[in-house]
VMD Tcl script that draws the C-alpha trace (Angstrom):
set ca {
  {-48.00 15.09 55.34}
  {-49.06 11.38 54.82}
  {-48.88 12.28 50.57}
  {-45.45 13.43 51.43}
  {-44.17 10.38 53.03}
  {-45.43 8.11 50.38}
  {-43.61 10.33 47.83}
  {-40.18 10.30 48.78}
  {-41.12 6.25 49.64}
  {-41.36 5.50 46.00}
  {-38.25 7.91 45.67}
  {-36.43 5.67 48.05}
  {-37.28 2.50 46.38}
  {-36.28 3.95 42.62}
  {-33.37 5.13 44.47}
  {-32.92 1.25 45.58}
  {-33.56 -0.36 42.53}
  {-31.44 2.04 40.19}
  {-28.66 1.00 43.09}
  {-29.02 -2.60 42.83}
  {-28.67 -2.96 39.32}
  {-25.84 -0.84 38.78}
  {-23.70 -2.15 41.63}
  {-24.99 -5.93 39.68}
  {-23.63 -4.88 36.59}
  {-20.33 -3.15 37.72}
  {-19.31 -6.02 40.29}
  {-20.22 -9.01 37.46}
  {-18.02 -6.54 35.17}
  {-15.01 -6.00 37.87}
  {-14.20 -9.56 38.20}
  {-14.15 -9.90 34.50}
  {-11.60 -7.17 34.12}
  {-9.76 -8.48 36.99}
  {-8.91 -11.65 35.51}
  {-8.86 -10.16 31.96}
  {-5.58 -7.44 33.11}
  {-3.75 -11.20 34.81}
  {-4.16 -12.71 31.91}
  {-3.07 -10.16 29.05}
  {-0.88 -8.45 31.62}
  {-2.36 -5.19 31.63}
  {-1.97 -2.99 34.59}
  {-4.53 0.09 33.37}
  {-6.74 -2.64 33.34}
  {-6.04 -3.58 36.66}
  {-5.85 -0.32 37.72}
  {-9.36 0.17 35.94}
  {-10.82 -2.73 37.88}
  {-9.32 -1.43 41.63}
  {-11.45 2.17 39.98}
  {-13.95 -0.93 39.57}
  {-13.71 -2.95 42.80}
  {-14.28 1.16 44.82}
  {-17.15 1.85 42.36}
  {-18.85 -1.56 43.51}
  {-17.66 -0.90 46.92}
  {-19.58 2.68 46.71}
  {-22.93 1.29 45.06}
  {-23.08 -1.60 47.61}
  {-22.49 0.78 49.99}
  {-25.25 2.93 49.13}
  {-27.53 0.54 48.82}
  {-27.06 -0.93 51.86}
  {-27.55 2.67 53.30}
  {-30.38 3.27 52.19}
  {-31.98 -0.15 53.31}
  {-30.54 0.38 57.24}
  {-31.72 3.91 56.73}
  {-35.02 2.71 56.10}
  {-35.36 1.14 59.70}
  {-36.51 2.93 62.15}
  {-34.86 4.80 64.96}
  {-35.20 3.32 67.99}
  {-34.97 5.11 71.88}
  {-31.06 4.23 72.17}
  {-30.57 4.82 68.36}
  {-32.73 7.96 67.48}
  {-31.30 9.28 64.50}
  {-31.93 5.71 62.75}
  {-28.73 3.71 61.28}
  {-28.30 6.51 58.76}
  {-24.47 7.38 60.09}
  {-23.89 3.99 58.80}
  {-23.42 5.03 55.09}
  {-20.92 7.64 56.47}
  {-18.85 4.72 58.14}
  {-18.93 3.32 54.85}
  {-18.15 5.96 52.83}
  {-14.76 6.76 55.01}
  {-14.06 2.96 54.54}
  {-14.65 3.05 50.86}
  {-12.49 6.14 50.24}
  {-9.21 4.70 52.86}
  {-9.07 1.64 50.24}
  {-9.57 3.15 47.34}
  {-6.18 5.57 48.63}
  {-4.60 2.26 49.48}
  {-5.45 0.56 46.04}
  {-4.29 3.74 43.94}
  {-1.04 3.57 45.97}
  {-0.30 0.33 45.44}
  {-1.15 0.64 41.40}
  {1.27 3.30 40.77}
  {4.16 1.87 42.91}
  {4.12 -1.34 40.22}
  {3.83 1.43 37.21}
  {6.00 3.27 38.65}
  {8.49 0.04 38.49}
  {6.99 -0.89 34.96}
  {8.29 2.45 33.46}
  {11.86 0.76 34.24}
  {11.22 -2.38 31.99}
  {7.86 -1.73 30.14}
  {6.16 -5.81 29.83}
  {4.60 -6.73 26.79}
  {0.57 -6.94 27.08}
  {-1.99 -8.66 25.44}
  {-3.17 -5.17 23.79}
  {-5.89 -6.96 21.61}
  {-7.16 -8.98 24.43}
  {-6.89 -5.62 26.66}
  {-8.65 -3.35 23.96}
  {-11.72 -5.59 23.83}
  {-12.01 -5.65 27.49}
  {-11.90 -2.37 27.91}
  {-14.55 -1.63 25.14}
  {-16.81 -3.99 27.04}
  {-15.85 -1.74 30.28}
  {-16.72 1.24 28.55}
  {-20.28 0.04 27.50}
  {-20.99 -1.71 31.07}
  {-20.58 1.26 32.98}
  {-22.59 3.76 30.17}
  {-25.41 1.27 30.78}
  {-24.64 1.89 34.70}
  {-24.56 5.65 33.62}
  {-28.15 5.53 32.19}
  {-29.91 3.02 35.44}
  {-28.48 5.64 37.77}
  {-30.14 8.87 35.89}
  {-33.22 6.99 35.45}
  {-34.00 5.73 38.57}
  {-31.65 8.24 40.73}
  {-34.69 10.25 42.05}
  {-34.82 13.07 44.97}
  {-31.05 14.63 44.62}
  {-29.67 11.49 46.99}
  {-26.01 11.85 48.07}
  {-26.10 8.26 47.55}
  {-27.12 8.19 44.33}
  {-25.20 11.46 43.04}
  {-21.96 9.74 44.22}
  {-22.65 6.42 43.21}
  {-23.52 8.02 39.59}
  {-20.24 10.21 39.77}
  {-18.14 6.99 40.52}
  {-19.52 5.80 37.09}
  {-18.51 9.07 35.25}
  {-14.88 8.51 36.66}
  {-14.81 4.77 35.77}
  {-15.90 5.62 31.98}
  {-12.62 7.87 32.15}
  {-10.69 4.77 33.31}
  {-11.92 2.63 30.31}
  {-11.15 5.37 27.82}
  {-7.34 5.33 29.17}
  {-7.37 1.14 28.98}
  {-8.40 1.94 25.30}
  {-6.48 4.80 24.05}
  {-3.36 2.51 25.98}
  {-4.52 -0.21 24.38}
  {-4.47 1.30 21.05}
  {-0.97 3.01 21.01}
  {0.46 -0.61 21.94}
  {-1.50 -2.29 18.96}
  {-0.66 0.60 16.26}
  {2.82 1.75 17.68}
  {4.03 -1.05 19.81}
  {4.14 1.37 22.46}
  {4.54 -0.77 25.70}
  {4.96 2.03 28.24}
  {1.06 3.63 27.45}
  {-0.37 0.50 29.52}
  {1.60 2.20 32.63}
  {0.99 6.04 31.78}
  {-2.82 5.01 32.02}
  {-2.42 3.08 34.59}
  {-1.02 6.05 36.60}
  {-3.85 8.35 35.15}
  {-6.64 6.19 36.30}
  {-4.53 5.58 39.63}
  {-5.05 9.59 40.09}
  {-8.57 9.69 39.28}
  {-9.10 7.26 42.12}
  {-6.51 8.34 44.64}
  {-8.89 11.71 44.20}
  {-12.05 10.37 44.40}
  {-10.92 8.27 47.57}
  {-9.59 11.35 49.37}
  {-12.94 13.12 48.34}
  {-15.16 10.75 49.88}
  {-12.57 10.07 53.28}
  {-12.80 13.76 53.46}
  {-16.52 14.63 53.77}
  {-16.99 11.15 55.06}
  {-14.59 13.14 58.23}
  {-16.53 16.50 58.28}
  {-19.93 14.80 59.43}
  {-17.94 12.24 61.57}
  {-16.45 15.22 63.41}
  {-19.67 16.76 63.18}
  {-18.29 19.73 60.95}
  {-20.58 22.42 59.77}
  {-21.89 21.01 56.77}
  {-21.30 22.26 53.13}
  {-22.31 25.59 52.43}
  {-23.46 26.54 55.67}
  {-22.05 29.43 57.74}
  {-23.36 29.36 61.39}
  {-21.94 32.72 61.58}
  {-23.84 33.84 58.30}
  {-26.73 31.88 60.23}
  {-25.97 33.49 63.85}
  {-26.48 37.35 62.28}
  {-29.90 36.05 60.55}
  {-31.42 34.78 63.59}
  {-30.24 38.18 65.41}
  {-31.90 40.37 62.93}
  {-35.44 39.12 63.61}
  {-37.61 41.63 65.92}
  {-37.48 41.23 69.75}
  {-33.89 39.31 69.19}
  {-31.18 40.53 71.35}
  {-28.61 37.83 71.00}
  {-27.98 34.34 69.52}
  {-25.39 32.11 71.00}
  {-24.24 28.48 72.07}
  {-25.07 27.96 68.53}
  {-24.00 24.38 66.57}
  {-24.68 23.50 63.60}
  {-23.49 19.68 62.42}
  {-25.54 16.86 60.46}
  {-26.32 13.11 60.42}
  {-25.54 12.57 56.56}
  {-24.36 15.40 54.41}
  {-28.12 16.00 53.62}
  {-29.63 16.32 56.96}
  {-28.36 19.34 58.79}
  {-29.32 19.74 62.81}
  {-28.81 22.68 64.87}
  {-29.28 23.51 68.04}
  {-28.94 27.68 69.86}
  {-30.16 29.45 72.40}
  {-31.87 32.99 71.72}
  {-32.16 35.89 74.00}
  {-35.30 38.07 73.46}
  {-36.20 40.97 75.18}
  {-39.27 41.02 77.16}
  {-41.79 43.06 74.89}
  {-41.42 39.67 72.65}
  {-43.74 37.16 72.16}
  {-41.70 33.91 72.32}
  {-43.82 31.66 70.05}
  {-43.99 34.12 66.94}
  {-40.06 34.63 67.10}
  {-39.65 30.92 67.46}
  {-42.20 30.45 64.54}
  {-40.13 33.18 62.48}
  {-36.19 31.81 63.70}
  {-38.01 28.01 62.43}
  {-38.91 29.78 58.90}
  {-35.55 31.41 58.31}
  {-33.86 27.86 59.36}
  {-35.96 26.09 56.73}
  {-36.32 28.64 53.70}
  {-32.72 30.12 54.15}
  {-30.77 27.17 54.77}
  {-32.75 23.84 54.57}
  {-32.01 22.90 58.04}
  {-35.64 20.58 59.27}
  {-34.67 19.60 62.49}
  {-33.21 22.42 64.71}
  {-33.31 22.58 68.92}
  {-33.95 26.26 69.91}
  {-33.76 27.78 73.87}
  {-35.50 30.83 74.68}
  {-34.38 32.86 77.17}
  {-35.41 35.82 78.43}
  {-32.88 38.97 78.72}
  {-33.26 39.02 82.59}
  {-33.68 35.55 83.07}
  {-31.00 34.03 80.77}
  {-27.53 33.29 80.35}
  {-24.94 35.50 82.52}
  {-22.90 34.93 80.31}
  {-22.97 35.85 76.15}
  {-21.78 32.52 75.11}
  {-21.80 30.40 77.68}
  {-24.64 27.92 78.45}
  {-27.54 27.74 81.02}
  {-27.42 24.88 83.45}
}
mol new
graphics top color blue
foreach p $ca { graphics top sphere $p radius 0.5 }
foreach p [lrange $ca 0 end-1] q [lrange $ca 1 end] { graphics top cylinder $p $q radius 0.2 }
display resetview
C-alpha cells in the first residue's frame, strides 16, 4: 500500500509540473495576442486569445486543484478540497459561454462593414500562437501522468486552441493574398464556436457531480441487477451512486440477504464486483437480514 501511495505521489507532482508550465506559457502568450488583435485590429485574434484567456483559466484551475486536493481532509471537510476544481470548472466554462457570446455579437456586426486588419502583423502572431501552444501540447503529454481529468482537459483545451490559431492564419492569409477583409470575422465566429462548445462541455459535467448525478458510464440500475445476482442476495435497494470529481465514484445501498448467507463473504464479493466491474473504491453497504430488514422494498431503515 505504502509503494502505492508514493506512486501516484510522483504522478501528482508530474501532473503539477506539466500544469505549471503550460498554464506559464499560454498566459505569457494570451496577453501577447491580446494586445497584438487591438493593435492590428483583428478580432479571430481576439477571439483566439478569449479561447486563450479560458485555456489559462482551465490550466490554473487545474493546478490549483490539484495543490488543494493535496491537503488533507479534515473532520468537517472529509472528502478533502477536491470539489473545489469542480467549482472551478463550472466557473471556467460560464465565462468562456459569456466570452464566445460576446465575440460573435461584434463579428456578427463586422460582417456589415468588414475593418481593415493588420493581416501581416496578425499572421505572425498567430504563427507564434500556433507554436506556443504545440510546445504546451508536448509538456502536457509528457508530464500528464495517471489518466487525470485535470490534465486530459487541460491538454484538450490546447488541441482546441491550436484549431483557433490555424483559423487566425488561414484568415490571415486570405486578407494578405485576396484582400479578403470579411475571413478575420468568419474565423472569428469559428473559433467563437469551438469555445462556446467547450464552455458548455465543461459547465455541463461541472453540473452532473454538483448535482451529484450518476457519473459517466455508470448505470446504478446495470449496477443494482449485479449486486442482486450474487448468492444469498435477495434484494438491493436505497441504492446511490454520485462522485466527488468525475474520477472518484461513491456509492452507498443497502442489501437484503437471506439467512443461510454469510454476511462477510457477500460483502467481500458485492466490494469485488464494485471495484473490478465499475471502478467504484469507496462504497457504503447495509446488510440486512430478510426478516430483520426494511418493510419496505425501497424505502430506508431508521
Amino acid at each position: 500500500m505504502g509503494h502505492h501511495h508514493g506512486h501516484s505521489h510522483s504522478h501528482a507532482t508530474s501532473n503539477k509540473k506539466a500544469l505549471f508550465w503550460a498554464f506559464i506559457l499560454i498566459t505569457a502568450f494570451m496577453v501577447v495576442e491580446f494586445i497584438g488583435g487591438f493593435l492590428t485590429n483583428s478580432l479571430a485574434l481576439l477571439s483566439d486569445a478569449g479561447h486563450m484567456l479560458s485555456d489559462s483559466a482551465a490550466l490554473g484551475l487545474s493546478f490549483v486543484a490539484i495543490v488543494l486536493g493535496a491537503r488533507k481532509a479534515t473532520e468537517k471537510k472529509s472528502f478533502g478540497y477536491r470539489r473545489f476544481e469542480i467549482l472551478a470548472a463550472a466557473i471556467n466554462g460560464i465565462t468562456l459561454i459569456v466570452i464566445s457570446v460576446l465575440i460573435m455579437i461584434e463579428a456578427v456586426r463586422r460582417f456589415m462593414a468588414p475593418p481593415e486588419v493588420q493581416s501581416t502583423g496578425m499572421l505572425v502572431i498567430a504563427a507564434i500562437g500556433l507554436l506556443i501552444n504545440i510546445a504546451a501540447a508536448f509538456i502536457l503529454m509528457r508530464g500528464g501522468k495517471d489518466d487525470n481529468l485535470n490534465v486530459r482537459s487541460a491538454f484538450l483545451h490546447v488541441m482546441g486552441d491550436m484549431l483557433g490559431s490555424v483559423g487566425a492564419i488561414a484568415a490571415a492569409l486570405l486578407m494578405i493574398l485576396f484582400g479578403w477583409w470579411i475571413a478575420d470575422p468568419i474565423a472569428s465566429i469559428l473559433v467563437s464556436i469551438l469555445v462556446l462548445v467547450s464552455g458548455w462541455r465543461v459547465t455541463k459535467d461541472a453540473a452532473n457531480v454538483l448535482m451529484e448525478a450518476a457519473p459517466e458510464g455508470i448505470d446504478p440500475e446495470e449496477v443494482r441487477q449485479s449486486l442482486e445476482q450474487l448468492d444469498d442476495v435477495t434484494d438491493v435497494h436505497d441504492l446511490h451512486v454520485w462522485s466527488v470529481t468525475p474520477d472518484e465514484p461513491l456509492l452507498s445501498c443497502h442489501i437484503t440477504i437471506d439467512g443461510q448467507g454469510d454476511p462477510d463473504r457477500i460483502l467481500r464479493n458485492a466490494h469485488r464486483i464494485l471495484h473490478d466491474r465499475y471502478s467504484i473504491e469507496h462504497s457504503t453497504i447495509q446488510l440486512e437480514s430478510g426478516s430483520g430488514g426494511c418493510p419496505s422494498p425501497h424505502g430506508t431503515c431508521n
